[in-house]
C-alpha positions in Angstrom: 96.1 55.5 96.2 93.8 55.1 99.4 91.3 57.5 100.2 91.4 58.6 103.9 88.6 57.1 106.2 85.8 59.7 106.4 82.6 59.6 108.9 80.9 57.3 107.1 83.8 54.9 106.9 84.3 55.3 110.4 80.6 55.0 111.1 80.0 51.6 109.1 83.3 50.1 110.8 81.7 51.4 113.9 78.1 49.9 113.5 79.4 46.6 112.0 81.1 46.5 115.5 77.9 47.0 117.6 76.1 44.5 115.1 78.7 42.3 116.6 81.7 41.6 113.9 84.5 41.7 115.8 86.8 42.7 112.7 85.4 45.8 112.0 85.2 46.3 115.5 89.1 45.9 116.2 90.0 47.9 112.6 87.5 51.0 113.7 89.9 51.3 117.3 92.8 50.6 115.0 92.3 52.9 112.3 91.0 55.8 114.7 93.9 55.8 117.4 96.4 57.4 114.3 93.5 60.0 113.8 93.3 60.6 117.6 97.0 60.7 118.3 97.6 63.7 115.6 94.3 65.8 116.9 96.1 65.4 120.2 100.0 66.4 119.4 98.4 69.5 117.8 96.6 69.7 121.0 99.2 69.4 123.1 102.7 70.1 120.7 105.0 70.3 123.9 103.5 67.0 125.5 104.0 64.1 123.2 105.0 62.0 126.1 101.2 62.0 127.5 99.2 62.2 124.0 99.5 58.1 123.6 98.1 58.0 127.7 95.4 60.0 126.4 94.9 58.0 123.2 94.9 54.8 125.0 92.3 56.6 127.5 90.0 57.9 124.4 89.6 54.6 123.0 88.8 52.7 126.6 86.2 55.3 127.2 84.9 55.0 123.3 84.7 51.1 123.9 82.7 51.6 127.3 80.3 54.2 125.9 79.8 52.8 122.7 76.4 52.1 123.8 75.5 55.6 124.6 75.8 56.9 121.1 72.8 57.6 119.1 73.4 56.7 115.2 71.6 59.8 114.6 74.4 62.0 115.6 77.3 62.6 113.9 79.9 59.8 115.1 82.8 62.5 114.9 81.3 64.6 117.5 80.4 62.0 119.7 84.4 60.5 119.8 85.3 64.7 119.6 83.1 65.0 123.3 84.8 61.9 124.7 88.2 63.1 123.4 87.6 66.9 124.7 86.6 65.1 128.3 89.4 63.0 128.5 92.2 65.8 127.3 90.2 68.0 129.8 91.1 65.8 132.9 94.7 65.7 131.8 94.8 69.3 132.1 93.4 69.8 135.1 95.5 67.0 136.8 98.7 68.7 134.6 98.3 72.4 134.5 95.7 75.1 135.2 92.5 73.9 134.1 91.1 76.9 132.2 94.6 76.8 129.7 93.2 74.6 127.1 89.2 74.2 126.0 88.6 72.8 122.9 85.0 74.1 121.0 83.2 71.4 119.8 83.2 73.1 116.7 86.4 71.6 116.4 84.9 68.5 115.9 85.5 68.1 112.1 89.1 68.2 112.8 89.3 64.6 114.4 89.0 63.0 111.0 91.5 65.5 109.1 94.5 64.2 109.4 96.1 60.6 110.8 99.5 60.6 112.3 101.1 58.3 109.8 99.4 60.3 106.6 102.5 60.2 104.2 100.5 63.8 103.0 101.4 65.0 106.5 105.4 64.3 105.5 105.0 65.6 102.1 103.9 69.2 104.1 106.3 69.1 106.7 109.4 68.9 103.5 107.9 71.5 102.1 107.7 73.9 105.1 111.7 73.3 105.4 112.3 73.6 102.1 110.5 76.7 102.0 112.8 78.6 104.5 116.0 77.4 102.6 117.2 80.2 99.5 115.9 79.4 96.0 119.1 77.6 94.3 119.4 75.5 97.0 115.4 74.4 97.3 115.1 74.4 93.6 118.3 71.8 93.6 117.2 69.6 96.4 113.3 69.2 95.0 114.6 68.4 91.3 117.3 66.2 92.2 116.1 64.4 95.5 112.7 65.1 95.3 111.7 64.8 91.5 114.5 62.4 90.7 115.8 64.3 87.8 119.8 64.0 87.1 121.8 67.0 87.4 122.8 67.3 84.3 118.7 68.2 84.0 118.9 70.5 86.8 121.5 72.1 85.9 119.7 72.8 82.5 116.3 73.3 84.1 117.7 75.9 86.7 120.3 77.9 84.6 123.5 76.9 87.2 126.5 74.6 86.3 126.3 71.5 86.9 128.6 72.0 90.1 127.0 74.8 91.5 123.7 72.4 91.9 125.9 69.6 93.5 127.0 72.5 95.8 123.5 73.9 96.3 122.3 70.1 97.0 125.3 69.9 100.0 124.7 73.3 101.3 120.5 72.7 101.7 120.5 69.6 102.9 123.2 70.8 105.4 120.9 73.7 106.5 117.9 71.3 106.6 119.8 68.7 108.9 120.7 72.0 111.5 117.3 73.2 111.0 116.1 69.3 112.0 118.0 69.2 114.6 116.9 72.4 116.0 113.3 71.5 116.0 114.0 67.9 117.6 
């Protein structure tokens, strides 16, 4: 298992960089843009079009300020002001410029969550699975999720061993519509 980056993994990429290894350098912009990207889509959940324009923009304005940060100051909030700037121009070109301002108290959220976090998927099956009836959720998370056989759910659960098979059919039938209704 891999931990997520944190500040200070961030911040030593980040200073390596400025010491001059290129490396780090290219893995800091690397490894922040998925970190960026998600901050922004729950920015901006109706816009996903513009995020990556904004992400792309984030990172040119990080490389061309680097030299104005201060390693005194929390690295997070220094990428959270350039972010908040740069999502702040896109609204005012976009929409009404007082709809969106983002506290910088809101910093510690940049590092929370990346885009491709496989957590973030586990979260997002078990808000669908959450809205579908018992028998069916229960089927689908021991079967599909846990990998146990029917016969085991069937025992685990109380049902026949057909009435899981039918609860499996029936939720992931509802979670498809439900998918589809979201996308």
């Amino acid at each position: 298992m891999t931990l997520l980056p944190t500040e200070q993994y961030f911040r030593a990429l980040f200073l390596s960089g400025l010491a001059g290894n290129a490396g780090d350098y290219r893995q800091f912009l690397t490894e922040l843009a998925p970190y960026l990207r998600s901050f922004l889509r729950r920015k901006l959940p109706h816009y996903h079009d513009d995020v990556e324009d904004i992400v792309q923009e984030v990172l040119l304005a990080v490389h061309n300020a680097r030299h104005t940060w201060r390693p005194a100051d929390p690295l997070s909030a220094w990428i959270h002001g350039i972010t908040r700037y740069k999502l702040t121009d896109f609204l005012r070109s976009h929409y009404r410029h007082d709809a969106l301002m983002i506290p910088l108290e809101q910093a510690d959220e940049l590092f929370t969550m990346a885009e491709d976090d496989p957590g973030h998927a586990g979260r997002d099956i078990s808000l669908l699975l959450g809205q579908l009836p018992d028998k069916q959720r229960l089927a689908i998370q021991h079967v599909k999720l846990e990998g146990l056989s029917v016969s085991e759910t069937a025992t685990l659960t109380g049902l026949s061993e057909s009435a899981v098979k039918v609860s499996i059919h029936r939720g992931l039938k509802a979670l498809a519509l439900r998918l589809r209704e979201l996308l």
